[in-house]
Structure formats: C-alpha cells, structure tokens
C-alpha positions in Angstrom: -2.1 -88.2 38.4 -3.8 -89.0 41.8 -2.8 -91.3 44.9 -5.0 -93.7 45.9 -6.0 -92.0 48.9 -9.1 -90.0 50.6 -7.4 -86.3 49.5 -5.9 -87.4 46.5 -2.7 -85.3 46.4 -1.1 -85.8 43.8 2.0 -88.8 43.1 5.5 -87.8 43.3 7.1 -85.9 40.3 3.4 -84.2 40.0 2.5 -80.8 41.5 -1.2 -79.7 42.4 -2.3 -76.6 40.1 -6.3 -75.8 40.6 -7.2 -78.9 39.9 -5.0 -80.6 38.0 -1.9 -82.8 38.7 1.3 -80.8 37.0 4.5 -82.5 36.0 7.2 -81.5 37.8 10.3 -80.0 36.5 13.4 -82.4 35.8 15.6 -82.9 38.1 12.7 -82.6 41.0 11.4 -85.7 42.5 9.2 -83.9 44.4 7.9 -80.4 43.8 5.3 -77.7 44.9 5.4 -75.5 41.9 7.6 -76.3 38.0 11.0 -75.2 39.4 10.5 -75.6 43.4 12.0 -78.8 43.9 11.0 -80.0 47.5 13.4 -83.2 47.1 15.3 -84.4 44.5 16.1 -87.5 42.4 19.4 -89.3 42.9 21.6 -88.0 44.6 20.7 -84.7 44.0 21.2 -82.0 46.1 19.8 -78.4 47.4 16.6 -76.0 45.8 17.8 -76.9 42.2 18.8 -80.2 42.6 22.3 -80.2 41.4 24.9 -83.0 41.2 26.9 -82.4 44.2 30.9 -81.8 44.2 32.6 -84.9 42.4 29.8 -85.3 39.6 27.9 -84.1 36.7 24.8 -83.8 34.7 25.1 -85.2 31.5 22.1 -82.8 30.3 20.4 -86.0 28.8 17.4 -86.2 31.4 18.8 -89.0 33.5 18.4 -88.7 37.1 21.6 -89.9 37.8 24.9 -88.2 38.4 28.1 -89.3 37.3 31.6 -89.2 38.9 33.9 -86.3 37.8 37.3 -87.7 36.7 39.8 -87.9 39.7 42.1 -84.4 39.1 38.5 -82.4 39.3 36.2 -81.3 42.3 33.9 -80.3 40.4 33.3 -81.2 36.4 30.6 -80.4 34.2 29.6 -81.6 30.6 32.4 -84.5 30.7 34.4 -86.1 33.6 37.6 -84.4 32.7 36.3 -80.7 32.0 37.1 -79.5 35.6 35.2 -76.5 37.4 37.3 -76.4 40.0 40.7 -78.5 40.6 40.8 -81.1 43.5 44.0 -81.4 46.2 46.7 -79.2 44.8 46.0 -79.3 41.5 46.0 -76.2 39.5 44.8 -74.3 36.0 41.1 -75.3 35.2 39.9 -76.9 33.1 42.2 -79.6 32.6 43.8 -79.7 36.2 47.4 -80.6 36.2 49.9 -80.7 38.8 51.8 -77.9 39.6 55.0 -77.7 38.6 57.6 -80.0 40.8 54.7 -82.2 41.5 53.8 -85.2 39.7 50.7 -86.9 38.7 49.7 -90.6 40.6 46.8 -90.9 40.1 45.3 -89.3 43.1 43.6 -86.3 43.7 46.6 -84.7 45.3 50.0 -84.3 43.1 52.9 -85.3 45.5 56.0 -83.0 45.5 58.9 -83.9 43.6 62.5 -84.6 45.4 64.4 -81.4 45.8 66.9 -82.1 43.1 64.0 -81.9 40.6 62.7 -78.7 38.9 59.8 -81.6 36.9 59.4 -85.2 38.0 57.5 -88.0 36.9 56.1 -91.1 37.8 58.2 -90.8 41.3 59.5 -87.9 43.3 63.3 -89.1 42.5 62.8 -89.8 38.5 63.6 -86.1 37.7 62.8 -85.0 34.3 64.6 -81.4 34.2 67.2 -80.6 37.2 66.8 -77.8 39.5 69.1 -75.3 39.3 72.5 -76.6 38.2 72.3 -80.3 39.5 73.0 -82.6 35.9 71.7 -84.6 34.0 68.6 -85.9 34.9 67.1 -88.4 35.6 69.4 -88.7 38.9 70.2 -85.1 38.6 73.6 -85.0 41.2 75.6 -81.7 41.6 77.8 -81.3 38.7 81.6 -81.7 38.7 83.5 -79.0 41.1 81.0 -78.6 43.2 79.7 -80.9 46.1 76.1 -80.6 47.9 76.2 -79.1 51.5 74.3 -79.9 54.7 71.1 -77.3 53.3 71.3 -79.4 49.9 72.7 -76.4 47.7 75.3 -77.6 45.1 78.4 -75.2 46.2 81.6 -75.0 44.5 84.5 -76.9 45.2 87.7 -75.1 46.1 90.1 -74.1 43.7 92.3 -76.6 44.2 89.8 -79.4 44.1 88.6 -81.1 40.3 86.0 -83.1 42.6 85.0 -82.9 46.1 83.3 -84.3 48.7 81.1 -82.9 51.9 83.1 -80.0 52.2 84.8 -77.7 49.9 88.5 -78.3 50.4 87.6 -82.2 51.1 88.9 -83.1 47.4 88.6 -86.6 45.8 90.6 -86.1 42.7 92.9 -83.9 41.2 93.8 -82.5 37.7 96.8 -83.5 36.6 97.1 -81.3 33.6 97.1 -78.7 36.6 100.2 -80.3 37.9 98.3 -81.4 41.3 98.3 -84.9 43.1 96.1 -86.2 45.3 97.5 -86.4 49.3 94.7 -87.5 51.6 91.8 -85.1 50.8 94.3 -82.4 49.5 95.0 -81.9 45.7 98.6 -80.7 46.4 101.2 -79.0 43.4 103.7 -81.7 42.1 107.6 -80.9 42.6 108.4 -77.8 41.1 105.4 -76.0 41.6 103.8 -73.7 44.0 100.2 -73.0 44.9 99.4 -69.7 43.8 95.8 -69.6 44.7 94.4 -71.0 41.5 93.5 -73.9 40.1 97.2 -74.4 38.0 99.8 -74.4 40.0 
C-alpha cells in the first residue's frame, strides 16, 4: 500500500520491507519495522504505544483507551482492576481507603474526624469509635470521663459521675454514693465524709 506520490512510501500503518508495503504492528500508527512504533494511534503513548496512566487496553484491537475507574492510577483488563492506587488509596487491586478515611468518590479518601477509628459517607458519621469514645455514630467520651484540650477522653475525678472541661468540674452526682451536687462539686450529704473515693 503506496501514497500517491513520486517515491511512493508507503501509507501510514504500513512499513517498507524490500519492496513491499508491511502492516504495521497494532497499536502503531506509524512504524519503521513490526514492533517499532514511530507514533501511535489514540492516545497512545511512548515506543510501545501504551495507554497512558488513567486508562487501559481492552486487548480487543481497538485503538482507543478507556478511562480506569476513579480509585486507580493505573488499571488494566477492566476499569476497576487497579495497577497502582490513585491519592491515598491503598492495597491493589481493588484500591480502598485506608483505614480512618472514607470513600467520596474522589481519587483521594478524606480523613475521618478524630473520634472515629472507621467513618463513612462523612468524616463525623463514625462507624466504630476510636479508642473508648461510645457509641457510634457520634461517638462522645463515655460517662466519667470528659475530653481535654488535646481531645483525649480522661477520667473524671473520683468524686465526679459526670464531668465537664476539667476533671473535678462535675455536672452530676451519684446519689447512691451519698453525694450532692454544689456548684461544680459533687459534695458527701450530712453524715458523711470524703474519704477519697467515689462513696463517701
């Protein structure tokens, strides 16, 4: 297969052995021997004319790449069967986020809020609590303890059922230990002494 001109190379996809016109190689558009592609078809990259990161081959002879799915960089054979993860993904080939990120719908996972161990669908919807904190979704610090200033769930004092801010700030009492609420204090009723435990 011949131009139409005064040398007669021969027409793209066609390579010149002796004197015959030689098919190229698929993918090569253009080609100076069967696997020395000199450009490529599509958008088709480099000496072998490979998809470039974010598509595939789908190995049926079409010049066309197709788009990897959005949690891969790179993808062969399907969309979803990841070569390499994109943003912070992790664990070819299926790409998830890491745990205490959560899945958008973007290449990158966005962290989850600092009271979650596993989110979903936001940072704040936890689905297991970090540490201690209880229950989930909201996942607050459990009852006798209080969350400080570096967001660490920390224990109440003694004399505190609840607290607030600080550790000897209570907001209730238990009665059944015969203690009574006085400003932020959970003091012992009448008759009883504070013996540096929780009953008086």
């Amino acid at each position: 297969m011949r131009g139409p001109t005064t040398d007669c190379p021969c027409i793209d996809g066609y390579y010149e052995e002796g004197t015959e016109c030689v098919p190229c190689n698929y993918p090569c558009k253009t080609c100076s021997a069967p696997d020395v592609c000199d450009t490529c078809l599509g958008v088709r990259e480099g000496d072998y004319c490979v998809c470039p990161d974010g598509s595939y081959d789908n190995l049926t002879n079409d010049p066309n790449c197709f788009s990897c799915d959005i949690q891969c960089k790179t993808c062969s054979i399907s969309a979803d069967y990841c070569g390499i993860c994109a943003g912070n993904r992790v664990d070819p080939t299926e790409c998830p986020c890491d745990e205490g990120y959560y899945n958008i719908g973007e290449a990158s996972c966005p962290v989850c809020d600092y009271k979650c161990l596993t989110c979903s669908t936001e940072s704040t919807n936890c689905d297991i609590c970090d540490g201690i904190r209880d229950p989930a979704p909201a996942c607050p610090c459990p009852g006798g303890y209080y969350e400080d200033a570096a967001l660490d769930c920390v224990l109440c004092n003694y004399s505190c059922e609840l607290c607030n801010d600080e550790a000897t700030t209570c907001i209730k009492c238990n009665a059944d230990y015969h203690r009574y609420l006085s400003g932020s204090e959970c003091l012992c009723e009448d008759g009883f002494f504070d013996n540096g435990e929780a009953m008086c």
